[in-house]
PDB file of N, CA, C, O and CB in Angstrom:
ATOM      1  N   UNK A   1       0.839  -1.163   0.000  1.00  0.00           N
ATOM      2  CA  UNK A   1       0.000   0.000   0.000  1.00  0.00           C
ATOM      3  C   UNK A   1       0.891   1.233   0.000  1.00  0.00           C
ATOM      4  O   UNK A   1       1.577   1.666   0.926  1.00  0.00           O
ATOM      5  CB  UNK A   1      -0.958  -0.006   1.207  1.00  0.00           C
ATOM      6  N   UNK A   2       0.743   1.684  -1.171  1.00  0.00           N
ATOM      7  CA  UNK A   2       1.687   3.042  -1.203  1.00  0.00           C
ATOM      8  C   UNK A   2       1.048   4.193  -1.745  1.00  0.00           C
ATOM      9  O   UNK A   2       0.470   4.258  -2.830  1.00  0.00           O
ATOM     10  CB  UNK A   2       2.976   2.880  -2.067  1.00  0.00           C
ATOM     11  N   UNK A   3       1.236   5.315  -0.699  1.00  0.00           N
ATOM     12  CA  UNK A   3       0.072   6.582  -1.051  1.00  0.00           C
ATOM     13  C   UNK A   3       1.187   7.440  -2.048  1.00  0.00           C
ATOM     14  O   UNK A   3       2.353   7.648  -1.714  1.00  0.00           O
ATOM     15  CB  UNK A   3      -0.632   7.742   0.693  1.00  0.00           C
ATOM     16  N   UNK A   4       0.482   7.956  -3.526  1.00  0.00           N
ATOM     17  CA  UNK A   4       1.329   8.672  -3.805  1.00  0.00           C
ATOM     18  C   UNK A   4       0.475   9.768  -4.678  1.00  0.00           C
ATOM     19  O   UNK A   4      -0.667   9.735  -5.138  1.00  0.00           O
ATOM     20  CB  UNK A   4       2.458   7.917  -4.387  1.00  0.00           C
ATOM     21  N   UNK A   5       1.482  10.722  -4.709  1.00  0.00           N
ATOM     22  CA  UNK A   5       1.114  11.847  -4.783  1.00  0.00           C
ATOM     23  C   UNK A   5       1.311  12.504  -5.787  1.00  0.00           C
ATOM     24  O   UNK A   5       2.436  12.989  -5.669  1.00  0.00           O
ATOM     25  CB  UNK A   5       1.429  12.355  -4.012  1.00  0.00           C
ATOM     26  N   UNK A   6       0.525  13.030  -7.418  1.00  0.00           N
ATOM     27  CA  UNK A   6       0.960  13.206  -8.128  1.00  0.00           C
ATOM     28  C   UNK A   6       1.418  15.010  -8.357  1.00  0.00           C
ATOM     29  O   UNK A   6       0.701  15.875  -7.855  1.00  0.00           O
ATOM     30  CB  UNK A   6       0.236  12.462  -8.818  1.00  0.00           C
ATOM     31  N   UNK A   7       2.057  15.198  -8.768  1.00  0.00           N
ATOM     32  CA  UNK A   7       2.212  16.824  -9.301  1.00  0.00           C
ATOM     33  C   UNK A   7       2.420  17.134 -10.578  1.00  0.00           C
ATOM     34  O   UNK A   7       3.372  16.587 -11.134  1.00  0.00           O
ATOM     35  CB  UNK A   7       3.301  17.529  -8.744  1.00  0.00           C
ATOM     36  N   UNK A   8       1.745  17.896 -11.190  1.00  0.00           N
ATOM     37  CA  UNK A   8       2.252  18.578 -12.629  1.00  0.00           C
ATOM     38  C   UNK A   8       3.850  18.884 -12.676  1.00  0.00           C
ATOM     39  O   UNK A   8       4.467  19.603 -11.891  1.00  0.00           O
ATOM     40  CB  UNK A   8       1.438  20.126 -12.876  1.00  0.00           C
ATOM     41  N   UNK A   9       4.358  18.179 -13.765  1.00  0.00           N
ATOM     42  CA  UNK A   9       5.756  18.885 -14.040  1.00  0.00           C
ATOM     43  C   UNK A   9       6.135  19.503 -15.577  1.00  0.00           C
ATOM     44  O   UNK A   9       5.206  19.188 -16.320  1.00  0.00           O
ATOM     45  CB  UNK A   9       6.878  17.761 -13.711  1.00  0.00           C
ATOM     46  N   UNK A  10       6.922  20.089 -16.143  1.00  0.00           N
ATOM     47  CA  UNK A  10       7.198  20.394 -17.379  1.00  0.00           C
ATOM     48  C   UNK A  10       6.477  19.557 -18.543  1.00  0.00           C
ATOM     49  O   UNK A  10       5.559  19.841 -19.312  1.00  0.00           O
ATOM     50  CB  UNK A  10       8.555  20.313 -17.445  1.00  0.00           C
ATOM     51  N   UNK A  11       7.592  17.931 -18.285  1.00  0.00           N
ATOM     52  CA  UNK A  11       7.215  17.251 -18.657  1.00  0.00           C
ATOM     53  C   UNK A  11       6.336  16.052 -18.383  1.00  0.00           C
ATOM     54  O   UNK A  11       6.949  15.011 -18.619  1.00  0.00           O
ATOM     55  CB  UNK A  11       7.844  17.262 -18.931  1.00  0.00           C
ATOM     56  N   UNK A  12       5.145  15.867 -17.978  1.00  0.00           N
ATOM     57  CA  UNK A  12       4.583  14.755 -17.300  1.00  0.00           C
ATOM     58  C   UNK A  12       4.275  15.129 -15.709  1.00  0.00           C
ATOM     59  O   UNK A  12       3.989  16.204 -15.183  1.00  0.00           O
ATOM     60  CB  UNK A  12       5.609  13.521 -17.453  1.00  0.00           C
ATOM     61  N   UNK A  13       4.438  13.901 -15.205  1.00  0.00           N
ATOM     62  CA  UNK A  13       4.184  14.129 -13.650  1.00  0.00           C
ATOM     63  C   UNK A  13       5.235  13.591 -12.758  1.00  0.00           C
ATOM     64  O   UNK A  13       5.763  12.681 -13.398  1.00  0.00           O
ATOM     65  CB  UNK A  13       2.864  13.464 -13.189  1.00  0.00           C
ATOM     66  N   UNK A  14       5.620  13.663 -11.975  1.00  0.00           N
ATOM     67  CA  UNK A  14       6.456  12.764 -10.887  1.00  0.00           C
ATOM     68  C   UNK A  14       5.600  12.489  -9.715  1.00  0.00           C
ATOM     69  O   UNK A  14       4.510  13.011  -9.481  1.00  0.00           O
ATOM     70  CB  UNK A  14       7.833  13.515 -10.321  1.00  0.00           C
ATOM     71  N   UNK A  15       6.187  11.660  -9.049  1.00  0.00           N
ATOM     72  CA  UNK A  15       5.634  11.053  -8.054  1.00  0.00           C
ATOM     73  C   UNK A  15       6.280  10.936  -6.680  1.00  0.00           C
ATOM     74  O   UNK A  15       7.387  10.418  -6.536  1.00  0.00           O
ATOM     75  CB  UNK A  15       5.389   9.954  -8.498  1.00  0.00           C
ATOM     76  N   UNK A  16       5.355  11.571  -5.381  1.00  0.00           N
ATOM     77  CA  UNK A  16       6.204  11.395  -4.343  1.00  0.00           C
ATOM     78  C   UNK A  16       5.881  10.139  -3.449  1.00  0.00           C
ATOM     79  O   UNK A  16       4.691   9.972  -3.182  1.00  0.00           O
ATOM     80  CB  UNK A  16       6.193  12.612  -3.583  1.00  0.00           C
ATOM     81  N   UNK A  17       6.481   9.546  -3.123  1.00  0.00           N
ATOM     82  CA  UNK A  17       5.941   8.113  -2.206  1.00  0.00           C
ATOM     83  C   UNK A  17       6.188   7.836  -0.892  1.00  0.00           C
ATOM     84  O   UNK A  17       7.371   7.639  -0.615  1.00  0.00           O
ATOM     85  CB  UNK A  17       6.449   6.903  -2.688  1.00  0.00           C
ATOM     86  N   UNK A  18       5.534   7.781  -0.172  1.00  0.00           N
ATOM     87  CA  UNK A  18       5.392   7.410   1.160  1.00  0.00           C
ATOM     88  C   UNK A  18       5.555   6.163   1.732  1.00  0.00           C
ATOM     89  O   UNK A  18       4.584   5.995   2.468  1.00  0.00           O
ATOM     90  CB  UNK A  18       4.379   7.700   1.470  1.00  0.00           C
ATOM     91  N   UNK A  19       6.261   5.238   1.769  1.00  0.00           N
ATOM     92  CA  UNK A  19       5.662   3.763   2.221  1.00  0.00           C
ATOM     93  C   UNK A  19       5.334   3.988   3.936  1.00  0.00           C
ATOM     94  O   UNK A  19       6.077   4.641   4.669  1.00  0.00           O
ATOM     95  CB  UNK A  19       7.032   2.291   1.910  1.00  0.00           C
ATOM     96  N   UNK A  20       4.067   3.305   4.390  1.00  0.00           N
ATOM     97  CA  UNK A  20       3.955   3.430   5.613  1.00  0.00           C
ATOM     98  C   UNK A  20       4.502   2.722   5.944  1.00  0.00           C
ATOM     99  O   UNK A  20       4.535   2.998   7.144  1.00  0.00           O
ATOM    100  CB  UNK A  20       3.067   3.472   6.122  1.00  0.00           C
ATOM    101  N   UNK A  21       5.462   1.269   5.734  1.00  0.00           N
ATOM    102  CA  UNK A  21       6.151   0.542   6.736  1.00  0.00           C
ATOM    103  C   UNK A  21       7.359   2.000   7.386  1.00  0.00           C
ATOM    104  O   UNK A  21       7.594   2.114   8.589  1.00  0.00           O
ATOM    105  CB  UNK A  21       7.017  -1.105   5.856  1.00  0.00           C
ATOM    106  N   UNK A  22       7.841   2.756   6.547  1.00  0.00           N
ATOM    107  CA  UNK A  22       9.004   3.534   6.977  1.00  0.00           C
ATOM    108  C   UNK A  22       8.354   4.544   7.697  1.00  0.00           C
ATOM    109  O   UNK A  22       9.008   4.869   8.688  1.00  0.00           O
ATOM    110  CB  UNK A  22       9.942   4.081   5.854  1.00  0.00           C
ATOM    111  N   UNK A  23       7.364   5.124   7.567  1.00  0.00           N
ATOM    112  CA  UNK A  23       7.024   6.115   8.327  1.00  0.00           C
ATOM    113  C   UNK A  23       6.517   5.845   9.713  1.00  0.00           C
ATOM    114  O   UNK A  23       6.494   6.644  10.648  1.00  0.00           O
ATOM    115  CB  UNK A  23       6.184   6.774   7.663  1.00  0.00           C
ATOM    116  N   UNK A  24       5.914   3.978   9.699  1.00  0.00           N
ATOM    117  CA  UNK A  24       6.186   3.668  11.338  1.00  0.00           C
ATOM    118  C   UNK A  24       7.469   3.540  11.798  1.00  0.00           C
ATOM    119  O   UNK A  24       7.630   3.718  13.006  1.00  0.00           O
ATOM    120  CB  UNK A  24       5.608   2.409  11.808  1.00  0.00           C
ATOM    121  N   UNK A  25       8.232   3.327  11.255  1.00  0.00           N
ATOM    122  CA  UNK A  25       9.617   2.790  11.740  1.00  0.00           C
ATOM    123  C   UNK A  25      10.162   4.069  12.539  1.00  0.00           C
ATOM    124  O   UNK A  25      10.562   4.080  13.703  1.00  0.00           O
ATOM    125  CB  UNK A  25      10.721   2.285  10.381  1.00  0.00           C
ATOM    126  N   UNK A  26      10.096   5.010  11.754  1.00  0.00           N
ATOM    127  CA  UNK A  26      10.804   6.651  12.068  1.00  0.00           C
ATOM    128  C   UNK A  26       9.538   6.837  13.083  1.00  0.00           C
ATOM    129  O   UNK A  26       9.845   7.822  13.754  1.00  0.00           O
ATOM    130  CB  UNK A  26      10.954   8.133  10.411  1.00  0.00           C
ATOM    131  N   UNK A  27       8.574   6.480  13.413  1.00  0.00           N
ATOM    132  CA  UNK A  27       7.932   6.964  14.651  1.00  0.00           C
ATOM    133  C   UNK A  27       8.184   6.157  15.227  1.00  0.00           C
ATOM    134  O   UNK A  27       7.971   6.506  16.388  1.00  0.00           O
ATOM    135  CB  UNK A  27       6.686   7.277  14.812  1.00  0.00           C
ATOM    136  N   UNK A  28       8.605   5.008  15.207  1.00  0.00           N
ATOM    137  CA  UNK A  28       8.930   4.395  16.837  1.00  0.00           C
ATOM    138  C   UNK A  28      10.256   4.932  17.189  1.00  0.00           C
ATOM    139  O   UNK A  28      10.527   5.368  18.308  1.00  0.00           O
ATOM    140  CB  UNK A  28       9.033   2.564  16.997  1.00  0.00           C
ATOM    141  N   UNK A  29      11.144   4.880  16.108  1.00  0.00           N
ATOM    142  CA  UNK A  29      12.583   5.488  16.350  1.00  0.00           C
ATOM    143  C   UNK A  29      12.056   6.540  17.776  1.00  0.00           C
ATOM    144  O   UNK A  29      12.085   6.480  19.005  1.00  0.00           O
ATOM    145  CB  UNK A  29      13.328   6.534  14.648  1.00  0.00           C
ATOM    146  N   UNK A  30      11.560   7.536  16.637  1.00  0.00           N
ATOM    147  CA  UNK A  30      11.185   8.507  17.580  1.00  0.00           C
ATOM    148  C   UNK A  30      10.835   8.122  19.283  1.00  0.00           C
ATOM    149  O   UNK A  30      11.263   8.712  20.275  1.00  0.00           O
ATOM    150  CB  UNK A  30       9.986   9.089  16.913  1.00  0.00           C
ATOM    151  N   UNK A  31      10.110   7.186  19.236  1.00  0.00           N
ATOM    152  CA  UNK A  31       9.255   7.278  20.262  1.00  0.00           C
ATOM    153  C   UNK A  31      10.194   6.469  21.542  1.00  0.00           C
ATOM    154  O   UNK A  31      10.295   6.737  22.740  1.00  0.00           O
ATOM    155  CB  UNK A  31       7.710   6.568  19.801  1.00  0.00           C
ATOM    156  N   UNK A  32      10.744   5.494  20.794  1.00  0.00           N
ATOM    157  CA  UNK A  32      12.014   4.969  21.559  1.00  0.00           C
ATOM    158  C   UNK A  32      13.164   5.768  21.771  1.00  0.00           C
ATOM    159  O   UNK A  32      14.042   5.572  22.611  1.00  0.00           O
ATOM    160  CB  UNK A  32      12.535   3.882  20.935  1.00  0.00           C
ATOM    161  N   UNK A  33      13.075   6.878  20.769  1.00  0.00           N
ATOM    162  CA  UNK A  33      14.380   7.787  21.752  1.00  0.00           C
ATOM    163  C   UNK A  33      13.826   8.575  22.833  1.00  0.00           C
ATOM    164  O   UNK A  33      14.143   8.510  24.021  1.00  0.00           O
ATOM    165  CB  UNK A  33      15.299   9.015  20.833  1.00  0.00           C
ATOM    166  N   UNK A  34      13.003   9.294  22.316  1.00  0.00           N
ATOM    167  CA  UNK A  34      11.833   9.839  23.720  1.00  0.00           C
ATOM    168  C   UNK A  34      12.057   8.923  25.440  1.00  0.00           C
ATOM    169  O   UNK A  34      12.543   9.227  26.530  1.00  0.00           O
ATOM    170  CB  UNK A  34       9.750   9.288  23.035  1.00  0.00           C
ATOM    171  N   UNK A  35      11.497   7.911  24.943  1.00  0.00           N
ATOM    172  CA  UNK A  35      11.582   6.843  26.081  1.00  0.00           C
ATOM    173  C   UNK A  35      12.664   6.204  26.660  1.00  0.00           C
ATOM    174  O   UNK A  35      12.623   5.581  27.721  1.00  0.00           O
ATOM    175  CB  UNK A  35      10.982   5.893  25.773  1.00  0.00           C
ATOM    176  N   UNK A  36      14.099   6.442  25.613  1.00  0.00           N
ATOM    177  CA  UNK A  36      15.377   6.066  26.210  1.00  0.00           C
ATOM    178  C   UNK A  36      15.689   4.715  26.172  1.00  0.00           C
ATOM    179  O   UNK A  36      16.580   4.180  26.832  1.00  0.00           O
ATOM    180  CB  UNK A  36      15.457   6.446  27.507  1.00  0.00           C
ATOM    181  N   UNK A  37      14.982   4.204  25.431  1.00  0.00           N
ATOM    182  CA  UNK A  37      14.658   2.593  24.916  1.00  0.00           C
ATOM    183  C   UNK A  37      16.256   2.145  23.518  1.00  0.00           C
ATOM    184  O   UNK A  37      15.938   1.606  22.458  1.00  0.00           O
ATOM    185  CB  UNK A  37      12.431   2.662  23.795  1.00  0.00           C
ATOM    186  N   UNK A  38      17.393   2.395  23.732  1.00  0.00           N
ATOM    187  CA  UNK A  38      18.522   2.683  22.952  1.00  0.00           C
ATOM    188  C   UNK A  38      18.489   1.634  22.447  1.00  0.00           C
ATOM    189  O   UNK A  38      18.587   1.773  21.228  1.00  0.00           O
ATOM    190  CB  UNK A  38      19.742   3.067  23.465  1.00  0.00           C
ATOM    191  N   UNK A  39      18.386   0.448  22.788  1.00  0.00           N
ATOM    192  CA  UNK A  39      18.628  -1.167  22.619  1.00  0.00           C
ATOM    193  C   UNK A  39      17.731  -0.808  21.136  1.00  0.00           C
ATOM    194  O   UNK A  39      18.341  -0.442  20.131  1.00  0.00           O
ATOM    195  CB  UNK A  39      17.818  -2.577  24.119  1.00  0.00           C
ATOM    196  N   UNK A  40      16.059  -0.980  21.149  1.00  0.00           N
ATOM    197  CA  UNK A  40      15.970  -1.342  19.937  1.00  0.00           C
ATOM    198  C   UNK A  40      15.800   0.069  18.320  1.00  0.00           C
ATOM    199  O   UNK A  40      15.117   0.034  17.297  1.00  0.00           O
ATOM    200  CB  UNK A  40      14.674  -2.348  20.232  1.00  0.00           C
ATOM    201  N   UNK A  41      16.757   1.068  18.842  1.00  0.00           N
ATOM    202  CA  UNK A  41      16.884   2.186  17.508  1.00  0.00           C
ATOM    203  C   UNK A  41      17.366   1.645  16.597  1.00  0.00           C
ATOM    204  O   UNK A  41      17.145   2.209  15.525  1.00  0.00           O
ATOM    205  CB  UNK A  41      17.711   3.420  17.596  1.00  0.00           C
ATOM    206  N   UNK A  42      18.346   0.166  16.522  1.00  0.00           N
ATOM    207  CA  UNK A  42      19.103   0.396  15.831  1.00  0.00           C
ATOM    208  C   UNK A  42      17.941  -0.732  14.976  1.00  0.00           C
ATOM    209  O   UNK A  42      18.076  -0.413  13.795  1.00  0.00           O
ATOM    210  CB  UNK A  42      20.729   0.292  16.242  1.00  0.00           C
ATOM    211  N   UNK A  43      17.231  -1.505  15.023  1.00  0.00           N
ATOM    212  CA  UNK A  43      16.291  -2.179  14.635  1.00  0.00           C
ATOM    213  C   UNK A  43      15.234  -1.228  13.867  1.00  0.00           C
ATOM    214  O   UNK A  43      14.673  -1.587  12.832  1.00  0.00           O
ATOM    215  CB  UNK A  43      15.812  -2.893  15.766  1.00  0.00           C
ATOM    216  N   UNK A  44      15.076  -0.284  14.333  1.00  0.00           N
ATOM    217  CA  UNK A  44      13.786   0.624  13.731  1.00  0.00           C
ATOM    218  C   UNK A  44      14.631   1.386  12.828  1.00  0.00           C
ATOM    219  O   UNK A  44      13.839   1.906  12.042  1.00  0.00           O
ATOM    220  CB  UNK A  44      12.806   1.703  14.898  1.00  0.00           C
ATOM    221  N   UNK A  45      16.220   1.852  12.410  1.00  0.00           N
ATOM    222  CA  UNK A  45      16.478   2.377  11.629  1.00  0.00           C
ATOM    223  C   UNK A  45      17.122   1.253  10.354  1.00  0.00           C
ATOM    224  O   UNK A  45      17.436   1.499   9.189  1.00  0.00           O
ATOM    225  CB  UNK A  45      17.177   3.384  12.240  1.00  0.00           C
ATOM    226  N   UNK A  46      17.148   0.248  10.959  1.00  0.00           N
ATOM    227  CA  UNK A  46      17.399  -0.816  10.021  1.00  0.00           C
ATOM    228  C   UNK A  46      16.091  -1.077   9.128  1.00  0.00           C
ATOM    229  O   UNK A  46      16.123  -1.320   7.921  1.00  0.00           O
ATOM    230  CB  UNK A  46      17.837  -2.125  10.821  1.00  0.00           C
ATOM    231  N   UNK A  47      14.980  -0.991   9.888  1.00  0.00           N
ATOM    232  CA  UNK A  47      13.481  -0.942   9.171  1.00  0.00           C
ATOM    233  C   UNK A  47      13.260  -0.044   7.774  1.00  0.00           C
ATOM    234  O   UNK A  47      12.968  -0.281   6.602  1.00  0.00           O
ATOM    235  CB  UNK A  47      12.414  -0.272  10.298  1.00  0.00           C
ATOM    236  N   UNK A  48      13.702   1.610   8.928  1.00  0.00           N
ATOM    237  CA  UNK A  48      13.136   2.747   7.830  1.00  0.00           C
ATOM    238  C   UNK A  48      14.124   2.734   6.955  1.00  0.00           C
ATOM    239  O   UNK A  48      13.847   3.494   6.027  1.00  0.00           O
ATOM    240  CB  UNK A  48      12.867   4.320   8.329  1.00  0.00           C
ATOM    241  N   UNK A  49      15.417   2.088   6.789  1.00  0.00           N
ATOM    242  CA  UNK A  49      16.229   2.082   5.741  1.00  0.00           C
ATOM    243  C   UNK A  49      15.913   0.931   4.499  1.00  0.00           C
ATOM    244  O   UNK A  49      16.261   0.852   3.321  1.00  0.00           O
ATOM    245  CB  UNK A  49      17.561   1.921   6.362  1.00  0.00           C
ATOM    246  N   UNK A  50      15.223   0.238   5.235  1.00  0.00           N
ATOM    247  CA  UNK A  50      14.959  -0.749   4.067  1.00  0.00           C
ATOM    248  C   UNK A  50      13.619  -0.407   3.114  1.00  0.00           C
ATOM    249  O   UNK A  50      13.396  -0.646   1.927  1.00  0.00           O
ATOM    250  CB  UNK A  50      14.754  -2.261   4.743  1.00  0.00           C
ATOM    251  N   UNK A  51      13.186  -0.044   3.680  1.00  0.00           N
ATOM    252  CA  UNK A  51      11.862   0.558   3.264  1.00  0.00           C
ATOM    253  C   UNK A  51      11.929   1.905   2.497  1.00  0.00           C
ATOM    254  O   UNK A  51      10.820   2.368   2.229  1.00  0.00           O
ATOM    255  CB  UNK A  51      11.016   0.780   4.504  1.00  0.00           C
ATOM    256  N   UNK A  52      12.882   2.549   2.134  1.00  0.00           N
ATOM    257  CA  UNK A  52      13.807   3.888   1.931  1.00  0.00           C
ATOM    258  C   UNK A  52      13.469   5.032   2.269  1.00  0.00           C
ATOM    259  O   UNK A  52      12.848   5.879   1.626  1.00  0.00           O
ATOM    260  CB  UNK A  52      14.115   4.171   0.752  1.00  0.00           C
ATOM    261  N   UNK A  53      14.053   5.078   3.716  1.00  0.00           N
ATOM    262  CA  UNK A  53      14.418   6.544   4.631  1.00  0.00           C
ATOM    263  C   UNK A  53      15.892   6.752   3.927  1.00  0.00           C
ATOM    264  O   UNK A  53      16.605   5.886   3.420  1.00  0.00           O
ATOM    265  CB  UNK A  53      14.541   6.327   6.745  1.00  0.00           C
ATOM    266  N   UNK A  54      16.135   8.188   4.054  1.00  0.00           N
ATOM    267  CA  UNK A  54      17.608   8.199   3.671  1.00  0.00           C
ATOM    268  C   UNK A  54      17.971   8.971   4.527  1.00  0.00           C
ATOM    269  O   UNK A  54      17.123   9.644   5.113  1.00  0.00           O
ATOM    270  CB  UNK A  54      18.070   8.604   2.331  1.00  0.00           C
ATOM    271  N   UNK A  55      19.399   9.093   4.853  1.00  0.00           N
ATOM    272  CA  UNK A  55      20.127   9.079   5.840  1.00  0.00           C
ATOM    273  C   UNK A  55      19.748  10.908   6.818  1.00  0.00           C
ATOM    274  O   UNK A  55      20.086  11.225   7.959  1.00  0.00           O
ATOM    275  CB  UNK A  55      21.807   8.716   5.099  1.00  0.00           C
ATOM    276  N   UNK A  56      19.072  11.614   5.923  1.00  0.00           N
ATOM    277  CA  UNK A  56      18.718  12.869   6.263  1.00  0.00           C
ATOM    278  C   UNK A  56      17.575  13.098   7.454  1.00  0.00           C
ATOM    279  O   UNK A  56      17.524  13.824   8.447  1.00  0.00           O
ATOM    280  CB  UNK A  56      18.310  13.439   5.023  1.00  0.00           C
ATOM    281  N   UNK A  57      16.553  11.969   6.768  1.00  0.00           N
ATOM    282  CA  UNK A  57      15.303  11.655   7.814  1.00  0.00           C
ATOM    283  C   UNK A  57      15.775  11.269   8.650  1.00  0.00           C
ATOM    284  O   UNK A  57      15.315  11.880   9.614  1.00  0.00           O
ATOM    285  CB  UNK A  57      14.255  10.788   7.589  1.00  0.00           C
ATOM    286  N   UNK A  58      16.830  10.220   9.120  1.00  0.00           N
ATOM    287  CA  UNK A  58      17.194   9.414  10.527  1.00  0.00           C
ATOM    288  C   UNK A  58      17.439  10.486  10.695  1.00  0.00           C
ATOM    289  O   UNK A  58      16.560  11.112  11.287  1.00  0.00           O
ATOM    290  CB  UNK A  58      18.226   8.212  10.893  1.00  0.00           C
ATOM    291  N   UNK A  59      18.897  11.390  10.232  1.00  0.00           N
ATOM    292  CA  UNK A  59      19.016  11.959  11.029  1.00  0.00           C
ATOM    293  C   UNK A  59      18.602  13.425  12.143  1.00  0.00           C
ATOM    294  O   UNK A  59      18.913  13.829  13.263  1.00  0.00           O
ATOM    295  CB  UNK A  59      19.619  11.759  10.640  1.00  0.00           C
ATOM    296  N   UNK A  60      17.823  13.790  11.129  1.00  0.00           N
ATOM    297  CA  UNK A  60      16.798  14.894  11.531  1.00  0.00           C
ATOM    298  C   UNK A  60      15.833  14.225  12.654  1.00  0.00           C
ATOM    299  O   UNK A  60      14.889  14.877  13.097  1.00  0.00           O
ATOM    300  CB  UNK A  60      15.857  15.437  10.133  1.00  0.00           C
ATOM    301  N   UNK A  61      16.123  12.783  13.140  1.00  0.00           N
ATOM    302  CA  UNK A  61      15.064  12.217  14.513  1.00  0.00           C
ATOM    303  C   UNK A  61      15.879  12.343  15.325  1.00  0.00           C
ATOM    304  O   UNK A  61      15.684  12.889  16.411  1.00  0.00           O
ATOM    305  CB  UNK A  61      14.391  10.675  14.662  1.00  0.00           C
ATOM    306  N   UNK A  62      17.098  11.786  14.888  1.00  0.00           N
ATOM    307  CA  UNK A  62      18.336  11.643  16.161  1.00  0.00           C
ATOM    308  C   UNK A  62      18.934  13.178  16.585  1.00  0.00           C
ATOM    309  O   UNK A  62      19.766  13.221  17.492  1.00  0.00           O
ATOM    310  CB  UNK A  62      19.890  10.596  15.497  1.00  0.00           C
ATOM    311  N   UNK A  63      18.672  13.944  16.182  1.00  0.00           N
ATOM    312  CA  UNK A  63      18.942  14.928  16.283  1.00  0.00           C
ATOM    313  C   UNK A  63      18.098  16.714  17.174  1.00  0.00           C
ATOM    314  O   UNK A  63      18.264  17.916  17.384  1.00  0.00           O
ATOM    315  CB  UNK A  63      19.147  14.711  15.093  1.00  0.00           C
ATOM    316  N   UNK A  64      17.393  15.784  17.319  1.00  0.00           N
ATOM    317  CA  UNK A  64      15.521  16.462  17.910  1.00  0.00           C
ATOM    318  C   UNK A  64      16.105  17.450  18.993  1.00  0.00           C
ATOM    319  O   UNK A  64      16.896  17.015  19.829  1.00  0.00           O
ATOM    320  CB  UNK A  64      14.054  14.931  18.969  1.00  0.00           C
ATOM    321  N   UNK A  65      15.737  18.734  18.987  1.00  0.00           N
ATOM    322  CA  UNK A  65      16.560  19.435  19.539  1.00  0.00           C
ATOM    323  C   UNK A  65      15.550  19.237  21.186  1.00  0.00           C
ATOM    324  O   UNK A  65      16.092  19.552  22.245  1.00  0.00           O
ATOM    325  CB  UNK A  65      16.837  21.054  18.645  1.00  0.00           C
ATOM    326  N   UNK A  66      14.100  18.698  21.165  1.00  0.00           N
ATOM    327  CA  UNK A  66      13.578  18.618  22.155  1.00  0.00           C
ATOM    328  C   UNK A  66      13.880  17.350  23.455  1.00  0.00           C
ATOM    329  O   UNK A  66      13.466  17.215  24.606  1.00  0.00           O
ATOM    330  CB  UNK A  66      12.447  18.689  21.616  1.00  0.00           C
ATOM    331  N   UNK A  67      14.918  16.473  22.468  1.00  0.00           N
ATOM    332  CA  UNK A  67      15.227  15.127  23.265  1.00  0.00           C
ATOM    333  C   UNK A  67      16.477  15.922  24.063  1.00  0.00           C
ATOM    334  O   UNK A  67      17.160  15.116  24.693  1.00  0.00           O
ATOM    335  CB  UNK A  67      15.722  13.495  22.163  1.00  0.00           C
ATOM    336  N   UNK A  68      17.007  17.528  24.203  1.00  0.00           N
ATOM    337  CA  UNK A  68      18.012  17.867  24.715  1.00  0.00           C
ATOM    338  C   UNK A  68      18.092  17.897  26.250  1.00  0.00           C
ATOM    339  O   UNK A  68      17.522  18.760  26.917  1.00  0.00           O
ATOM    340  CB  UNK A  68      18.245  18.918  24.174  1.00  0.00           C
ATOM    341  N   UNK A  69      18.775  16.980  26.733  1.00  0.00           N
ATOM    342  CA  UNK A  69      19.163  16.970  28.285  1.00  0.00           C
ATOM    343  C   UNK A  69      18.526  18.102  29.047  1.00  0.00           C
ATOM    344  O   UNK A  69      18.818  19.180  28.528  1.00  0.00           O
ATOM    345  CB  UNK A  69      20.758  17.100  28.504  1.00  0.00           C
ATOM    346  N   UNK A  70      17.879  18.198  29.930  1.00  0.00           N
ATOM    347  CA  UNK A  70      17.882  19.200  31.686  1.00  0.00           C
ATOM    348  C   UNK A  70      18.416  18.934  32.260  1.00  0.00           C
ATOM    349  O   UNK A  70      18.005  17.982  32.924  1.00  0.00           O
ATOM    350  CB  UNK A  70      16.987  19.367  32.685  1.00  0.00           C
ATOM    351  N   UNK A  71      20.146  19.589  32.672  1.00  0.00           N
ATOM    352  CA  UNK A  71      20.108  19.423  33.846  1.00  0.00           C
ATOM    353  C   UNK A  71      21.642  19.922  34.201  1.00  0.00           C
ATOM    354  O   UNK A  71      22.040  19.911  35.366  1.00  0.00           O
ATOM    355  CB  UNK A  71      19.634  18.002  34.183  1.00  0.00           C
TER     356      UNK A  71
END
């Protein structure tokens, strides 16, 4: 199941694609860094990579300026 999205271009159309297996993957990432759950990130980015996240999306999760330490 892949939602995609068409747009007018010059020539024809292109297409942007979403697969939802990757877009759960990058929310659990998420949700397991939130929670401090380190053990299984490396499983959920092994997911959204197969499914094709590229290396910009991981890292724009791992990088969450709100997961920043208090203290």
């Amino acid at each position: 199941m892949k939602q995609t999205v068409r747009y007018p271009k010059a020539r024809g159309f292109f297409k942007i694609r979403r697969h939802p297996v990757k877009l759960t993957a990058l929310l659990y990432l998420k949700e397991a860094l939130i929670a401090e759950q380190y053990e299984s990130c490396a499983g959920f980015i092994r997911i959204a990579r197969e499914f094709g996240a590229n290396a910009q999306e991981i890292q724009s999760i791992l990088e969450d300026l709100r997961r920043a330490p208090t203290g």
